[in-house]
Legacy VTK file of the C-alpha trace (Angstrom):
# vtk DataFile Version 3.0
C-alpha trace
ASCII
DATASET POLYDATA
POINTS 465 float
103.613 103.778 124.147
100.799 101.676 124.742
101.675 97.550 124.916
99.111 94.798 124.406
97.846 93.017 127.811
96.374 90.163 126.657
99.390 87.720 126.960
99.503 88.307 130.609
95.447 88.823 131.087
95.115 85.187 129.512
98.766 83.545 131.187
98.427 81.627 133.719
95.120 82.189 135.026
93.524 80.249 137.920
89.997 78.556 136.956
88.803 80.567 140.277
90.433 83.877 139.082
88.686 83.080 135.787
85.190 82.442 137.224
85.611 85.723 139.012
86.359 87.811 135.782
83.260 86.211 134.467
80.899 87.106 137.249
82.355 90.632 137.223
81.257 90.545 133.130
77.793 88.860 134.316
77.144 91.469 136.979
78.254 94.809 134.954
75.736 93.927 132.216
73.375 93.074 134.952
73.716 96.461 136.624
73.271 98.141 132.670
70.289 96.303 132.023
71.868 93.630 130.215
72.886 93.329 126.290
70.646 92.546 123.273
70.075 89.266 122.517
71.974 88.312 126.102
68.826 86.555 127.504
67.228 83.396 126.652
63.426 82.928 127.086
61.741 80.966 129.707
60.540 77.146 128.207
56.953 76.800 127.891
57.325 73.286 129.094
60.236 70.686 129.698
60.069 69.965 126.127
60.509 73.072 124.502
63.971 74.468 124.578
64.721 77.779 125.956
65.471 79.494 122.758
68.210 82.904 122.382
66.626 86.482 122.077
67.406 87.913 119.141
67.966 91.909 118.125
65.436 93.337 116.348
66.451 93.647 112.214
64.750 95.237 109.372
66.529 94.603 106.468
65.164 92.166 104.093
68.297 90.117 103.463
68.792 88.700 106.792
66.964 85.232 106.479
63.350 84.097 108.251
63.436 82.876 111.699
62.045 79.814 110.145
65.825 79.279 108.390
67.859 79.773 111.733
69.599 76.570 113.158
70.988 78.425 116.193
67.944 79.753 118.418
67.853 77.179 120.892
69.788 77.506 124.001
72.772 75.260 124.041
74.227 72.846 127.081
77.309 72.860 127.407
79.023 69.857 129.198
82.464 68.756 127.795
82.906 72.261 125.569
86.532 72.450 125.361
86.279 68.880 123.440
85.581 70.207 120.277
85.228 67.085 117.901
83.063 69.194 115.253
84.692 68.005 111.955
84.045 71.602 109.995
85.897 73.211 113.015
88.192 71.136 114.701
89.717 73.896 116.404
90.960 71.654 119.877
92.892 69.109 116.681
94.676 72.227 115.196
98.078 73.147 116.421
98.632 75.438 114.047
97.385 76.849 110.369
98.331 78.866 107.878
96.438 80.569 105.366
97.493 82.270 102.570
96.173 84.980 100.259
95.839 88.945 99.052
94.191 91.712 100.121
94.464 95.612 99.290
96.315 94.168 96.569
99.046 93.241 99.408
99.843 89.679 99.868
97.914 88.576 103.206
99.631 85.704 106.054
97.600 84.648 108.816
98.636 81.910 111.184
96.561 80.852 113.406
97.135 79.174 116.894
95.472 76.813 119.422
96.812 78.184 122.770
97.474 76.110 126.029
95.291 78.150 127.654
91.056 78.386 128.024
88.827 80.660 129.437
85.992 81.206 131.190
83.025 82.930 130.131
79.533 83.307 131.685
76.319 83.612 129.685
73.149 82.607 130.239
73.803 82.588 134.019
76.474 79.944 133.400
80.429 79.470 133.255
81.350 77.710 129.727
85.092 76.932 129.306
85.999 77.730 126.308
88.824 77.548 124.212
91.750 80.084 123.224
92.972 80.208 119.943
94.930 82.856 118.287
94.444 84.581 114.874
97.418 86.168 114.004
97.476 87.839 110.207
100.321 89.903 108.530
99.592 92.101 105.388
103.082 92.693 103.058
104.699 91.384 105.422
103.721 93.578 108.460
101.731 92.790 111.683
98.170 93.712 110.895
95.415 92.135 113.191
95.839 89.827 116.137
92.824 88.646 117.712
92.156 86.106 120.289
89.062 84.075 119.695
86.868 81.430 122.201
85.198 78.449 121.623
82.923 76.002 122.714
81.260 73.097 121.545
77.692 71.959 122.360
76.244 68.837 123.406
74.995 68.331 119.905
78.187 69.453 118.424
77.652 72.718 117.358
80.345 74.950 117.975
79.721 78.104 119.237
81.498 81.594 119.266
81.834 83.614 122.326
83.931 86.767 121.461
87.810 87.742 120.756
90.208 90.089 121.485
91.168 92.662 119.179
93.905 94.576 118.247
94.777 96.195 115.015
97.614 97.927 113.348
98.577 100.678 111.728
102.807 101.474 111.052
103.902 98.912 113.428
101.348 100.222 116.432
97.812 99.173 117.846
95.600 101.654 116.107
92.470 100.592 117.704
90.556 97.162 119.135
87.610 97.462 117.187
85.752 94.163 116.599
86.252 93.125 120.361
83.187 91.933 122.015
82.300 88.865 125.051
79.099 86.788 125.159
77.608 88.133 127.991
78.777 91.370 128.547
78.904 93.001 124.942
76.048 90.131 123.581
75.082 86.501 122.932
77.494 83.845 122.040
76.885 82.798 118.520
76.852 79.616 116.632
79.798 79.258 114.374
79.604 75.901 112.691
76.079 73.648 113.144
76.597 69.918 114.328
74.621 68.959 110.899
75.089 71.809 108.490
72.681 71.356 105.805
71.726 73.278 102.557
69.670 76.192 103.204
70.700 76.514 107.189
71.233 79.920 108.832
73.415 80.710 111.503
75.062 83.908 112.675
78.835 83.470 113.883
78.145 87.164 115.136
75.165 88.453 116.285
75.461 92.269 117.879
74.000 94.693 114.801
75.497 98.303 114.128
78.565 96.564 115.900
79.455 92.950 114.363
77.119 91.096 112.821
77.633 88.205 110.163
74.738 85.632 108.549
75.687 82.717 106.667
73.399 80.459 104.989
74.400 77.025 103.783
74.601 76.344 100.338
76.462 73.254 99.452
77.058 70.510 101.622
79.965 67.197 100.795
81.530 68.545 98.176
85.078 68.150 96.669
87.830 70.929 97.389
91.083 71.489 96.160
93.256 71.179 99.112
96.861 71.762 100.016
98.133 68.515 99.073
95.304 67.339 97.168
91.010 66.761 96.652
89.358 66.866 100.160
86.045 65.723 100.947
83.355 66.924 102.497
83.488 70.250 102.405
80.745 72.854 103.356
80.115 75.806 100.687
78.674 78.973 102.731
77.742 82.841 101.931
78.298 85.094 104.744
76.497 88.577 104.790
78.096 91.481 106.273
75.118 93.523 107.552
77.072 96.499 108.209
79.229 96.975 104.744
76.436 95.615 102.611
79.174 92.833 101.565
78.946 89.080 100.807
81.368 86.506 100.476
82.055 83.447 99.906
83.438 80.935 102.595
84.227 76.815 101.988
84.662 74.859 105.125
86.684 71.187 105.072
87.050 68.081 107.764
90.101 68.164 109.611
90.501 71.646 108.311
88.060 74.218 109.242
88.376 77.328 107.386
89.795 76.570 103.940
88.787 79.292 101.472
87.497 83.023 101.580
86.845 85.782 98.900
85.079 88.419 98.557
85.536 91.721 96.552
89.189 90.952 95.512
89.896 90.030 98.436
91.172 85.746 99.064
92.193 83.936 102.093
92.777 80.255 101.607
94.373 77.207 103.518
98.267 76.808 102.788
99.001 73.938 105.313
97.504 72.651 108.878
98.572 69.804 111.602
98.022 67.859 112.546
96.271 67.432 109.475
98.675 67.594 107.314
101.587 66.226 109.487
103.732 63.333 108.252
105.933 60.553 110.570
109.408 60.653 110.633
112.706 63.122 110.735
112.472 66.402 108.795
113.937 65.584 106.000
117.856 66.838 105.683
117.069 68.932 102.038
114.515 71.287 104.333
117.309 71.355 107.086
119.673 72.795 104.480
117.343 75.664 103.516
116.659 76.851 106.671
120.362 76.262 108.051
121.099 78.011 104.808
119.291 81.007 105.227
120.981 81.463 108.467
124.100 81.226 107.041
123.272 83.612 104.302
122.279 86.301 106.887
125.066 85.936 108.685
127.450 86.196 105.819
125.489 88.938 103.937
126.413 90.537 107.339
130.051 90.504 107.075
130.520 90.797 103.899
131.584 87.234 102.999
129.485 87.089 99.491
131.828 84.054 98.377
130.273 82.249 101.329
126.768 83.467 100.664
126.815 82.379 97.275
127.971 79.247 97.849
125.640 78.412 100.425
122.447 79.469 97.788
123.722 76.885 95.632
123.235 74.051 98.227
120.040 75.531 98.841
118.935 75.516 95.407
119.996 71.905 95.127
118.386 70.847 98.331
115.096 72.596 96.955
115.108 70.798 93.814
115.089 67.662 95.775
112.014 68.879 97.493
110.161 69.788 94.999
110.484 66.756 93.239
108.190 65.403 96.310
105.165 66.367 98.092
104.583 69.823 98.285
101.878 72.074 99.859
100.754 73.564 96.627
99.883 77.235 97.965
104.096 76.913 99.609
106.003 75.709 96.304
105.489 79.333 94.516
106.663 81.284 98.026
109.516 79.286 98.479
110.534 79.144 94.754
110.274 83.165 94.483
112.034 83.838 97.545
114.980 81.688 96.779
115.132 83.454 93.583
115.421 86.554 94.819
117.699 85.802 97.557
120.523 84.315 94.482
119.483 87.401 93.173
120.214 90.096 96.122
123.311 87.750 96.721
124.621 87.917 93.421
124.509 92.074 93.427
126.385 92.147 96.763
123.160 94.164 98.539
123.655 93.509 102.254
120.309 95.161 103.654
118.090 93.200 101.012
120.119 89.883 101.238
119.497 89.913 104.607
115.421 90.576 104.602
115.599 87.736 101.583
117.146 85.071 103.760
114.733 86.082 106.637
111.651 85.281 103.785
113.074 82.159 102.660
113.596 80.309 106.331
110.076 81.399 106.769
108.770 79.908 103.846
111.351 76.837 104.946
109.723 76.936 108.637
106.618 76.787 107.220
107.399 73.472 104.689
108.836 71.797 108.355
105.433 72.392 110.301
104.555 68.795 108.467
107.475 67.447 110.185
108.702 69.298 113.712
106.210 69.862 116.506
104.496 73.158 116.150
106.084 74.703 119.286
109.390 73.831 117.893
108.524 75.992 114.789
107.034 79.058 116.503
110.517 78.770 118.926
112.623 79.481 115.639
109.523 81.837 114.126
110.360 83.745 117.253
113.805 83.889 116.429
113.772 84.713 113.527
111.404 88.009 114.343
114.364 89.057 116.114
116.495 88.453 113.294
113.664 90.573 110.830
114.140 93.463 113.719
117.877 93.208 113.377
117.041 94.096 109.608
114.676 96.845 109.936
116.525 98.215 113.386
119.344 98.786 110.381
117.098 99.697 107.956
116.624 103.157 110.005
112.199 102.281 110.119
111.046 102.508 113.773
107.695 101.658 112.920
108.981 98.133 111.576
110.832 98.061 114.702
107.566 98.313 116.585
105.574 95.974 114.887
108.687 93.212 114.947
108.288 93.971 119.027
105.024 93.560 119.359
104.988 90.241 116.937
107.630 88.958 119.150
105.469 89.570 122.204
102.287 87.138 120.897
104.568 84.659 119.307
105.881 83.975 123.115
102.670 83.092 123.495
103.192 80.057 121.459
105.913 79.060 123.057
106.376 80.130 126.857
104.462 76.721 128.388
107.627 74.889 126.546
110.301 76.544 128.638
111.225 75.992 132.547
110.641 78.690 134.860
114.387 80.131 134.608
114.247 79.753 130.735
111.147 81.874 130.597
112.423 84.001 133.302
115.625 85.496 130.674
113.098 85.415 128.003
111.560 87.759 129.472
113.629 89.943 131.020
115.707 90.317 127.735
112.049 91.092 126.039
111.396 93.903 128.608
115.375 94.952 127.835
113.845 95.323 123.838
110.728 96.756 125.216
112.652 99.966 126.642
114.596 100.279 123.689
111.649 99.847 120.978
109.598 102.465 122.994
112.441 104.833 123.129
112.486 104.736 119.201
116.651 103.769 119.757
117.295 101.513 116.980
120.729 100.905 118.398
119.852 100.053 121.652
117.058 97.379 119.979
119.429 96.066 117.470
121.694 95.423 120.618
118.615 93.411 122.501
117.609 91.751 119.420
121.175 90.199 119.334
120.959 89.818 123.230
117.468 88.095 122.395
118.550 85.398 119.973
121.736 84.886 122.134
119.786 83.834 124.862
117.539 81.583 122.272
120.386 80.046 120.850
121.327 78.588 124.893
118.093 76.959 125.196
118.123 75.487 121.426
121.615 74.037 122.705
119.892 73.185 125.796
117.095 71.167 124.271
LINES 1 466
465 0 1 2 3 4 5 6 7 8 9 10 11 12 13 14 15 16 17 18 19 20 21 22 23 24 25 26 27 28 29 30 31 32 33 34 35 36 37 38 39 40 41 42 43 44 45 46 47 48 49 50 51 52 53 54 55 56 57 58 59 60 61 62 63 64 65 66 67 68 69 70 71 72 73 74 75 76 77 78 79 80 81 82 83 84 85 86 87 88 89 90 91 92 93 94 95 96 97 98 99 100 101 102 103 104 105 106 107 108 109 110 111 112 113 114 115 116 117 118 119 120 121 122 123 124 125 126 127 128 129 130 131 132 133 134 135 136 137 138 139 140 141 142 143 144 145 146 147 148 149 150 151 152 153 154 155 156 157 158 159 160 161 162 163 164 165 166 167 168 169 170 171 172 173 174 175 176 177 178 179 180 181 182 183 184 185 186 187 188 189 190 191 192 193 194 195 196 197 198 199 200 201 202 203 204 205 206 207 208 209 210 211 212 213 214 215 216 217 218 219 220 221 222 223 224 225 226 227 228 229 230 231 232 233 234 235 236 237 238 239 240 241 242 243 244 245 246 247 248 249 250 251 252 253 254 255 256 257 258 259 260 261 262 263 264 265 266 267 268 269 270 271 272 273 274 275 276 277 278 279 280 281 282 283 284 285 286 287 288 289 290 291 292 293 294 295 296 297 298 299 300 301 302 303 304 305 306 307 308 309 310 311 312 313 314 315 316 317 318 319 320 321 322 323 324 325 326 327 328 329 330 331 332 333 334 335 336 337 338 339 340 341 342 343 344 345 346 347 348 349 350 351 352 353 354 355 356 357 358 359 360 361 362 363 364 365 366 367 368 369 370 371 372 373 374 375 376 377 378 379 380 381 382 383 384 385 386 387 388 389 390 391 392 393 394 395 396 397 398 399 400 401 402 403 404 405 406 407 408 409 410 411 412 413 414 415 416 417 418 419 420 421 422 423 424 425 426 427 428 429 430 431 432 433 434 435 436 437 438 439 440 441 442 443 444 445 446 447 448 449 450 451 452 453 454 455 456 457 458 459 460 461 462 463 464
């Protein structure tokens, strides 16, 4: 069974070893003739910027050259210092977004890695930033992608490709949407330093492969954030050549992404930090739901429902309390719905979907403590408990769950690996390649048995720490 690569293409690599991959890119294309749009003009004089060749479209709706905002050949000298307000990815530990699609309800978090890469276009290596796009549709792994960035000397930021992978039952069905600035096409503007109404810009720009136009409408205006109004914002329509599809896209300071829709379909912003991040101890009420939840899994495990029940009326209590505060408004439904239905599975004495409701509810309660733990702290119990959601589904008798808990497991490390010392990461892993061998033999057993091995070991370093 095939495994991702990505986590060990991108760990740990050498600025030399990345310059090399780079030239390899530069020199493949060279020997092919080189991609569409790849090349930038010659300058007519010193004061007329090189400017980005562009494919060849005929299709009325993509906008006049006239419109564009991203033609000119950028310089890139500090790009990793990304200080673009509208996409502030180097500020963002970590996101969440919310929504539905398919009808399905739709989780993406999204990740600013240690790590940065090298890319080469335009006969040049940019640095550029790694940040990972991780989204989950009812629940399951559907898409991971690893994205680069790079900001301009004028503070555009600019997009120069991702990693793909998506899912079908738990396995990589295909990497479609993958693509590098200079070996698949140009890099491609994804926020301007000035947006203004009526601007064009294409975050991709390879047609009959991916291809997206947005045109400004709105600029400084109003939006309904997670805790409250945010100013500022940027109001866009994207066009997706390809599908014939629009949507609509608002963009917020300090935020980035906040809001998309389109056919049905809505993604918005539950929660970012720093952004959202608040001074101080996590308070004790969130402590008790996510200590509770634990509790609750373990007891729904042994049968000890007098236990269980008792310990959903502290959380209940504790939740109250919370409530009564400051609450991301996009979180307070989650958490209020999964508690509900975790008194409920408790109440009925059903092991297998007690279980899978305490594993929702310290998500939703890992989620609420992003405002007040260090995101690497979070994504260390996240990790955790995918190993406890594997437990569940090992039991459950669904392999493909199994997978997709594996391979979850797998990028959330990548969160979290530059936090541990070499021997930490060392069992980590080896216990990981223990699961590995057991996942890929379809033994549900044998992975139940290195799940348990897996938060053993994770419960040594948490005493540790």
């Amino acid at each position: 069974m095939s495994r991702p690569t990505i986590s060990t293409f991108e760990r740990n690599r050498s600025a030399a070893a990345a310059l090399a991959v780079a030239a390899a890119f530069l020199t493949a294309a060279l020997v092919g003739g080189g991609c569409r749009g790849d090349a930038g003009s010659a300058p007519a004089s010193d004061e007329e910027p090189a400017t980005i060749a562009q494919p060849v479209i005929d299709d009325p709706r993509v906008a006049p050259s006239g419109k564009r905002v991203d033609l000119a050949v950028p310089t890139f000298s500090d790009p990793t210092r990304i200080t673009n307000p509208l996409f502030p990815v180097s500020n963002q530990e970590s996101v969440l977004l919310l929504g539905r699609v398919d009808g399905e309800p739709f989780r993406t978090e999204v990740t600013l890695l240690p790590d940065s890469r090298i890319i080469e276009w335009q006969g040049r290596p940019v640095e550029t930033l790694v940040s990972q796009y991780v989204a989950f549709l009812g629940g399951r792994i559907h898409e991971v992608a690893y994205d680069f960035y790079a900001q301009d000397d004028e503070g555009a930021v600019w997009y120069f490709g991702e990693d793909v992978f998506n899912f079908e039952n738990g396995a990589i069905s295909d990497t479609h949407g993958t693509w590098i600035a200079g070996k698949d096409g140009p890099a491609a503007m994804i926020m301007p330093a000035d947006p203004k109404p009526g601007d064009v810009y294409r975050p991709e720009n390879i047609p009959g492969f991916v291809f997206e136009e947005v045109t400004v409408k709105a600029v400084d205006r109003t939006l309904p954030g997670p805790l409250g109004p945010v100013e500022g914002g940027l109001v866009v329509e994207e066009l997706h050549l390809m599908d014939s599809a629009t949507e609509g896209k608002t963009f917020a300071p300090g935020y980035g992404e906040f809001f998309t829709g389109g056919g049905g379909d809505v993604e918005a912003l539950a929660l970012a930090v720093p952004t959202d991040a608040l001074p101080g101890a996590t308070p004790e009420e969130l402590v008790t739901l996510e200590r509770g939840a634990t509790d609750v899994f373990a007891a729904a495990g042994s049968g000890d429902w007098g236990e269980a029940r008792a310990t959903v009326r502290e959380m209940a209590s504790a939740w109250k309390t919370v409530r009564a505060g400051e609450v991301p408004n996009r979180l307070e439904p989650q958490m209020s719905r999964a508690l509900e239905a975790l008194a409920d599975r408790v109440e009925s004495r059903k092991a297998p979907e007690a279980r899978q409701a305490a594993v929702d509810v310290a998500r939703w309660s890992l989620d609420l403590e992003l405002r007040h733990r260090p995101a690497a702290e979070v994504d260390f119990a996240r990790f955790d408990l995918w190993a406890a959601q594997l437990l569940v589904d090992a039991a459950a008798g669904d392999a493909a769950a199994v997978n997709g808990d594996f391979f979850t497991l797998d990028y959330v490390r990548d969160r979290i690996q530059d936090t541990l010392d070499d021997a930490e990461l060392t069992r980590l892993n080896t216990d990981l390649e223990a699961l590995d061998g057991a996942v890929a033999d379809e033994d549900l057993a044998a992975a139940a048995e290195g799940a348990r091995q897996l938060r053993a070991t994770l419960a040594e370093f948490q005493l540790a720490g």
